[in-house]
N, C-alpha and C positions, 0 to 999 in steps of 0.2 A: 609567480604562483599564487602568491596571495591574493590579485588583483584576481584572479580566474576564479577563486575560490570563493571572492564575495560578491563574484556573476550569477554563480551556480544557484540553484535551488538548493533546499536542505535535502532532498532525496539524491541530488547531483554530490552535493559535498558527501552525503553517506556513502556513497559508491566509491567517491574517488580516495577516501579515508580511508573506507575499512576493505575494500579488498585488497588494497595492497598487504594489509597486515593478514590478510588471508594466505593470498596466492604466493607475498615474497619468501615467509616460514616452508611451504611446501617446493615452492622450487627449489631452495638450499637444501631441504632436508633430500628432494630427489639426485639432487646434484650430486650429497655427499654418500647417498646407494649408488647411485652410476658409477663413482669415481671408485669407489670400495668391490662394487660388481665387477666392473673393468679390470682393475686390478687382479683383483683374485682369478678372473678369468686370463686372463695374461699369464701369471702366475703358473696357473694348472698348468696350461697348455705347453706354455715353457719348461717346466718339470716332466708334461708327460714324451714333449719332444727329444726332449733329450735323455728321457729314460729310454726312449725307440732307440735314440743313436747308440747308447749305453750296449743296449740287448742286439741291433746289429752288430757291434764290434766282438760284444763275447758269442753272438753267433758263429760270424766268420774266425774269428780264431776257433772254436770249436770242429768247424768244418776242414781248418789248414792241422789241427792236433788231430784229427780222423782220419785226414788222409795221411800224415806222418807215420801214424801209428799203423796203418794197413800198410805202408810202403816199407816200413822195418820190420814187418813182418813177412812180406812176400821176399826181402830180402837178406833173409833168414836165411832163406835154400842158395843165396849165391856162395862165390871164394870166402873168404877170410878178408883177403885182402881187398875186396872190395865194399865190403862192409867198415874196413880202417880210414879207406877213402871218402866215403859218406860222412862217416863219424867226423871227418875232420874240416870237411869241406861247409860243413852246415848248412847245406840244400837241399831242395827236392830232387828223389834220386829218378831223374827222368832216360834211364840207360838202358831199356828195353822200349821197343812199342807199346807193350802195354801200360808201364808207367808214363809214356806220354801223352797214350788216351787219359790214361786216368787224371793226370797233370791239368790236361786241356777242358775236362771235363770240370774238373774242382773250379778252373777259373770262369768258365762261362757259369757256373752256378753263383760264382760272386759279381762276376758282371752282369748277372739278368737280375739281380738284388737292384730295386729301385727307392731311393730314400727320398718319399715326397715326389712334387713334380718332377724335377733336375737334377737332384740330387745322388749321389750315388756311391759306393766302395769303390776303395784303389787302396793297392800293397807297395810295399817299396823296402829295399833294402836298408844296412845304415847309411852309406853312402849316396842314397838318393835318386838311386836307379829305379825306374817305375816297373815292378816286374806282374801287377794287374793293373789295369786301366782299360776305359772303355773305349779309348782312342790315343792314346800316349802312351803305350810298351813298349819298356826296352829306354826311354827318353831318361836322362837323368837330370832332375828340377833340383838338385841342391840348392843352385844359387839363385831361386824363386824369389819372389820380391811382391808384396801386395801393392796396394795403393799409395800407402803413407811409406814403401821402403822398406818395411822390415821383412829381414828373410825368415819368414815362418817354417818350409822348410826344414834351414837346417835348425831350427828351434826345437820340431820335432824331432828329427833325428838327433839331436844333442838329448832334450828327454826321455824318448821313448814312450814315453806314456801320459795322458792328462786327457786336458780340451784347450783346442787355441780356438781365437777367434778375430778375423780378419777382415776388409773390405776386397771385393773382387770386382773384375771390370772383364766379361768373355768376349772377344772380339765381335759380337751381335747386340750386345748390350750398350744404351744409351748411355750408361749411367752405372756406379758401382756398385754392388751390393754384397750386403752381409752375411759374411759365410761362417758359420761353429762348425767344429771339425771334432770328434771323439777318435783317441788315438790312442791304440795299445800295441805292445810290443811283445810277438811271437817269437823266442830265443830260441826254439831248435832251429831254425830256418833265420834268424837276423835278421827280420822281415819285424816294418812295421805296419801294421792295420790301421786303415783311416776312412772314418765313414763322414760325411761330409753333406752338409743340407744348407739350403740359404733360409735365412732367419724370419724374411718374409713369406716366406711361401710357411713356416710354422706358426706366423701370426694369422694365416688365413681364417681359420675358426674362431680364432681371437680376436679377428675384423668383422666376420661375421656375427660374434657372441654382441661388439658393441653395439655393432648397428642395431642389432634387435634390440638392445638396450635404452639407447638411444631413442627409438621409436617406439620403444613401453613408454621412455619417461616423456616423451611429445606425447603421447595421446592420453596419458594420465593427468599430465599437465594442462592441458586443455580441459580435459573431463573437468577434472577438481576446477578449471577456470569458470567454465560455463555453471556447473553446480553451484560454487559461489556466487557466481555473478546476479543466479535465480534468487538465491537464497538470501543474499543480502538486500536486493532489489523488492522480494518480497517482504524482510527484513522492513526496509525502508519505508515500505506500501502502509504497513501496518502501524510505523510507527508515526509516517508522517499522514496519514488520511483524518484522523481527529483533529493535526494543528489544522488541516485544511478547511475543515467544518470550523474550526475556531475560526481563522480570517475569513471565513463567509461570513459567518453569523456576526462579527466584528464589524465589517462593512456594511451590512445589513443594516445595523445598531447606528453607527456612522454615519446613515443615507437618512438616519428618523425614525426606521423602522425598531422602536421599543418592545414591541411583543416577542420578538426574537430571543429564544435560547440556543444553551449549547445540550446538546446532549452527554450527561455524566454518569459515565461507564466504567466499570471497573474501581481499583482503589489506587490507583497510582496517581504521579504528581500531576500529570495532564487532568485528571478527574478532581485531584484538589482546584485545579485551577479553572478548568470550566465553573465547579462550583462558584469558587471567587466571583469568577463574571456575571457569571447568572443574579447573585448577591447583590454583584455592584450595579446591576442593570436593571433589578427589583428597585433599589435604591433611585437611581435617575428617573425611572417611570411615575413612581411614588412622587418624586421632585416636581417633574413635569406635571403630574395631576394636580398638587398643590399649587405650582404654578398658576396653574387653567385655572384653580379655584379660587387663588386669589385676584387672579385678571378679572375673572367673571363678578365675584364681589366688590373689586374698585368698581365695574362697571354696574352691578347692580344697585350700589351704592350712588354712582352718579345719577343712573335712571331714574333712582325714587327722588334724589332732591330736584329733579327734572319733572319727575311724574307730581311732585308736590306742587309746583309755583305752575305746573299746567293746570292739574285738577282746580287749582285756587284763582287761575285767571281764568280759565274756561267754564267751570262749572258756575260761576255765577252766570253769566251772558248767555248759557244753555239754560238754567232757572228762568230766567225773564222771559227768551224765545218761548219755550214749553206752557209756561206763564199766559203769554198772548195768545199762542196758536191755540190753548185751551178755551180760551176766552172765544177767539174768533169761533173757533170749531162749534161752542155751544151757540151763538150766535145766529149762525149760519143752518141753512135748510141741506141735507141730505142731496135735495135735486140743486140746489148751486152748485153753476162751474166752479167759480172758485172753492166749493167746500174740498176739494181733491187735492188744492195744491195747500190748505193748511193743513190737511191731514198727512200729505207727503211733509212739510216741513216737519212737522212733530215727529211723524217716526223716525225722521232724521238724526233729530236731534237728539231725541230717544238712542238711538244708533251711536250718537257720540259720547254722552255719558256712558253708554256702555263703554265703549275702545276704554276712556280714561279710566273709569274703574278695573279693566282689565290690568291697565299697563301699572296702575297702583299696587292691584293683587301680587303682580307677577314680580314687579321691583320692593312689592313692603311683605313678600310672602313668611309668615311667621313660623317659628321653631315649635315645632310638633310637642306638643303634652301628650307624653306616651302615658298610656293608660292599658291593662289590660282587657281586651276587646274579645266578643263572640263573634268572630268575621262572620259567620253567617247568619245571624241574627242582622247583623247590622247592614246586608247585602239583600237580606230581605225587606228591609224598610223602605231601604230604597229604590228597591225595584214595586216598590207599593207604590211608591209617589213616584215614578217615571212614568208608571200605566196609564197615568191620566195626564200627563203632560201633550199638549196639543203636537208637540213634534212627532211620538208616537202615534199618533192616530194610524191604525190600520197592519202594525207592524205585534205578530205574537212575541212575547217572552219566554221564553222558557227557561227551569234552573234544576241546576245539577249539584247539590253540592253534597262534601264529604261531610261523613256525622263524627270523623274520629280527631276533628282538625281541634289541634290545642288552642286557648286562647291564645292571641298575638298584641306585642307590646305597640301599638297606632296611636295617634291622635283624631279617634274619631271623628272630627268634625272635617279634618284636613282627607281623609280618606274618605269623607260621604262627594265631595266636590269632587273627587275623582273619581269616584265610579258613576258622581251624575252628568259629568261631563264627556265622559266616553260613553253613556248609553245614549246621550244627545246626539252625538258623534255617528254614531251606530243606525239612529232615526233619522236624522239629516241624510248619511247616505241609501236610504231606503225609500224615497219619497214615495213612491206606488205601492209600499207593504212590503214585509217580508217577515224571515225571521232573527231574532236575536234568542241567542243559547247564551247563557252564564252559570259558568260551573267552577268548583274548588277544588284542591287537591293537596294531597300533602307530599312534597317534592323528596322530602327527607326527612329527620326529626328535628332539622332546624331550620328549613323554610316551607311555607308553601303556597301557592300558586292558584291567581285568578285568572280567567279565561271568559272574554267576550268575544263571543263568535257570531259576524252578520252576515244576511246573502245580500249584502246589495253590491255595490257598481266595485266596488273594487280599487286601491289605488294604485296606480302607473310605477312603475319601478324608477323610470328617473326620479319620482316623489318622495318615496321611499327616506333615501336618504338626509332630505329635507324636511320631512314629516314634524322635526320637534324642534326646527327653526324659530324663533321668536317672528311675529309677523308673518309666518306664511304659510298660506292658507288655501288648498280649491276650491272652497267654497265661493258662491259671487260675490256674498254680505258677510263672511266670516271675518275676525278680528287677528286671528294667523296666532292666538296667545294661548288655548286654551290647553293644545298639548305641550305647550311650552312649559305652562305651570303646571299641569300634570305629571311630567317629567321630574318638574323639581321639586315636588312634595313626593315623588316615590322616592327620588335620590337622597332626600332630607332621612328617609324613614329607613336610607342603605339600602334598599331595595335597587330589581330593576323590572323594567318594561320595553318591552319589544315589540316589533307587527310584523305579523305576515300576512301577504296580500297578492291576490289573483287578479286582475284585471276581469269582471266579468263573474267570479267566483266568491265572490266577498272577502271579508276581512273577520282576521285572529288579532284581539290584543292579547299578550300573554303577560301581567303581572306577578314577579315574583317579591314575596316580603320576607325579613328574617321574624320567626317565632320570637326573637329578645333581641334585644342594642345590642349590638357587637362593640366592643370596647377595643378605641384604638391605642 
C-alpha cells in the first residue's frame, strides 16, 4: 500500500485518503439505519401479524359464542329433557335440520376465513378430533408430530390456550416451513380454536420493506459516493493547482530561466512559501547579475592591461606611419598616382588609432561624477554641435523636449558622448538625408526618458539582439565599440537603454535615467 501511494500523485493520494474517511463513516452510519429500519420493520409486522391471528381467534370464537347463544335459545322451545342432554353433552345442538343448516353455515363461514396466502382456521376438540378443517373433518391429529418431533398437538390440547410455533413440511413442499399458530379455547363446546399462518408469508412486507431499504441505502450510497468523489477531487483541484504552478515555475528557475515567479495568492502557507521562492529567486538573480558583473570586470580588467601594452606598442609605429605619409602627402602633387595610395594609408592609420582609442575608452571607461544637470539645456548643446558635424549633412533635427523635467544626478561630460554618439549613429544611418526627432519626458517622478527617433534604413531583427555586442558593427568602417560604451555609461548611471527598429521604417533609441542614485 505504501509502495502504491508513493506512485500516486498528490491529487491521487487525496482521493485515495480522504474519501475513505468520507464514504466508510456514511456507509456504517447507513448500515446502522438499515439494520435499525429492518428491524423495527420486522418488529411491526410481526406484532401486527399476530395481532390479525389474535383478532381472528377472538373472531371465530365470537362467531362459535353466537351461534351457541341462538342455538340455546331456539332450544328453549324443546323437552326439558332435551335441553339436560345438551347441557351435558357440551356440543353443537345439530337435532333438527335447521340446526344443521345453521351448523353448516357457521363452519363454511370459518372455513372461507383466509389467513395470509395458505393460511387458515381449524376447530378441534380436547381430544384432537378436527371438527373444522378445510380438508381434514372428522380426522383426529393428536399424535401430530412436526419436524423436529414434538407433538404440538397434544401441546395444545394439554393448554388450551397461548401460541405455539413449529416447522411444517405439506406433502408439496420442498422444504419445511415455519408455522405460529394462535390458540384459544371455547368451553361451552370443548372445542379449541386455532388459526394458523406460515411465518414467511408474514415476513412478505418485511421482505419487501428491506428491499426498498436496501436500495435507498445502494442509491444514497452511491450518491453521497459520487458527490464525494466531486468534492474531494475538486477539493484536490484547488489545492493542488498552486503546488503545480509552483513545480512549473521551479523547473523553469532549474532550466536558467531567472525572471520566473510564483504567483502569491491568498494568505495561507502555500502563499508563505511562494513568497519565500520568489525571495530566494530575487536573491540568485541578484547572484547571477553580480556574477556577470564581476566576469565582465575580470574581463574588463584584462582588456585595459591588454588595451594598455597595444595602445603603447601600436600607437607609436601608427605616429611614425602618419608621420611619413604626412610628409610624403605634402610632398606629393594632387595629380600623382601615388598621391592616392599615401592618402589611403593615412586614413588607415587614422582608422587605427581610432579602433585603439575606442577599445581604451571602452576597457578604462571611468566612474561618473554625478553632478546635478539641466538635461535639456545640455541636449541642446549638443545637438548645436552635431548640426554642423560633416555626418549630418543633409539630415533635419528636430527637438521636443519637456519644460517640467527636474534636474538629473549625470556626469555631464560621460552623457554628452552618448548622445553624440547616437546622433552619429542616427546620420550614419541616414546617408541620403532624413530626419532625426529628440525629445524628453518624464516617465514618473523618479526617472525620465530620452528619445532619438530616425527615418533611415532601419535595423534587421536578427541584429537587434547583437546591437550592444562589443565589436560588432554593420557598419563597412565601424569599430562595433561605440554602442558597447554607450551602454556602459547608461548602466554606470542605473539607467537603461533600448531600440526599436523597423527595417525600412527607422530607428527609436529610448534612453531611460533615474532623477538621483539609487542607493543599493
Amino acid at each position: 500500500m505504501k509502495s502504491v501511494l508513493k506512485r500516486l500523485k498528490l491529487r491521487g493520494k487525496l482521493l485515495t485518503l480522504v474519501l475513505p474517511l468520507v464514504i466508510i463513516p456514511v456507509c456504517i452510519v447507513a448500515a446502522v439505519i438499515g439494520f435499525i429500519a429492518n428491524e423495527q420493520a420486522y418488529r411491526g409486522v410481526t406484532s401486527t401479524s399476530k395481532d390479525d391471528l389474535l383478532h381472528l381467534s377472538s373472531f371465530t370464537i365470537d362467531l362459535l359464542d353466537s351461534h351457541h347463544q341462538q342455538t340455546r335459545e331456539y332450544s328453549s322451545q324443546t323437552t326439558a329433557a332435551d335441553k339436560d342432554r345438551s347441557e351435558l353433552k357440551k356440543a353443537p345442538l345439530i337435532d333438527t335440520p335447521f340446526e344443521q343448516h345453521s351448523f353448516n353455515r357457521l363452519k363454511e363461514r370459518i372455513r372461507g376465513k383466509k389467513v395470509g396466502d395458505s393460511g387458515y382456521i381449524f376447530c378441534m376438540d380436547s381430544s384432537g378430533t378436527l371438527t373444522v378443517h378445510p380438508d381434514s373433518e372428522g380426522k383426529n391429529v393428536i399424535n401430530s408430530q412436526d419436524l423436529n418431533g414434538n407433538s404440538f398437538i397434544r401441546e395444545m390440547c394439554r393448554t388450551k390456550s397461548g401460541w405455539i410455533r413449529y416447522p411444517w413440511k405439506n406433502s408439496g413442499d420442498s422444504t419445511a416451513r415455519m408455522k405460529i399458530v394462535r390458540y384459544d379455547y371455547f368451553e361451552p363446546w370443548d372445542w379449541i380454536v386455532a388459526v394458523g399462518s406460515y411465518e414467511d408469508e408474514f415476513y412478505q412486507e418485511a421482505h419487501k420493506i428491506k428491499t426498498h431499504i436496501l436500495i435507498s441505502m445502494a442509491l444514497l450510497l452511491l450518491l453521497v459516493g459520487v458527490v464525494a468523489t466531486l468534492l474531494v477531487y475538486w477539493a484536490s483541484t484547488v489545492f493542488t493547482r498552486p503546488i503545480s504552478h509552483m513545480v512549473s515555475v521551479i523547473q523553469s528557475v532549474r532550466r536558467g530561466n531567472l525572471d520566473q515567479r510564483m504567483t502569491v495568492s491568498g494568505e495561507d502557507e502555500l502563499a508563505d512559501m511562494s513568497s519565500a521562492f520568489n525571495h530566494m529567486a530575487d536573491i540568485i538573480q541578484r547572484n547571477k547579475t553580480m556574477e556577470s558583473t564581476l566576469a565582465q570586470q575580470e574581463k574588463m580588467a584584462s582588456l585595459g592591461l591588454l588595451s594598455s601594452g597595444v595602445a603603447h606598442e601600436i600607437n607609436n609605429p601608427l605616429g611614425v606611419i602618419l608621420g611619413y605619409a604626412g610628409y610624403l602627402e605634402g610632398k606629393l602633387s594632387p595629380d600623382d598616382p601615388n598621391y592616392q595610395y599615401i592618402h589611403e594609408i593615412k586614413r588607415e592609420s587614422k582608422r587605427c588609432k581610432k579602433i585603439v582609442q575606442d577599445l581604451l575608452s571602452y576597457a578604462r571607461t571611468p566612474r561618473p561624477l554625478l553632478a546635478a544637470t539641466d538635461l535639456n539645456h545640455l541636449l541642446e548643446q549638443i545637438v548645436d554641435f552635431s548640426a554642423n558635424h560633416t555626418d549630418m549633412r543633409g539630415i533635419t533635427i528636430t527637438t521636443s523636449f519637456a519644460g517640467d523635467l527636474p534636474p538629473i544626478e549625470v556626469d555631464g561630460d560621460l552623457l554628452r558622448q552618448v548622445a553624440i554618439n547616437l546622433i552619429l549613429n542616427a546620420g550614419g544611418a541616414m546617408p541620403e538625408g532624413g530626419r532625426l526627432a529628440i525629445s524628453t519626458e518624464a516617465v514618473d517622478t523618479r526617472h525620465v526618458r530620452i528619445t532619438f527617433r530616425d527615418s533611415g534604413c532601419g535595423i534587421p531583427s536578427e541584429s537587434l539582439d547583437k546591437i550592444f555586442e562589443p565589436f560588432y558593427s554593420t557598419k563597412a568602417h565601424g569599430t562595433g565599440l561605440g554602442l558597447a560604451i554607450t551602454r556602459q555609461i547608461i548602466e554606470q548611471h542605473y539607467g537603461e537603454i533600448r531600440i526599436e527598429s523597423c527595417v525600412g521604417s527607422g530607428t527609436s533609441v529610448i534612453v531611460t535615467l533615474p532623477t538621483e542614485r539609487e542607493e543599493i
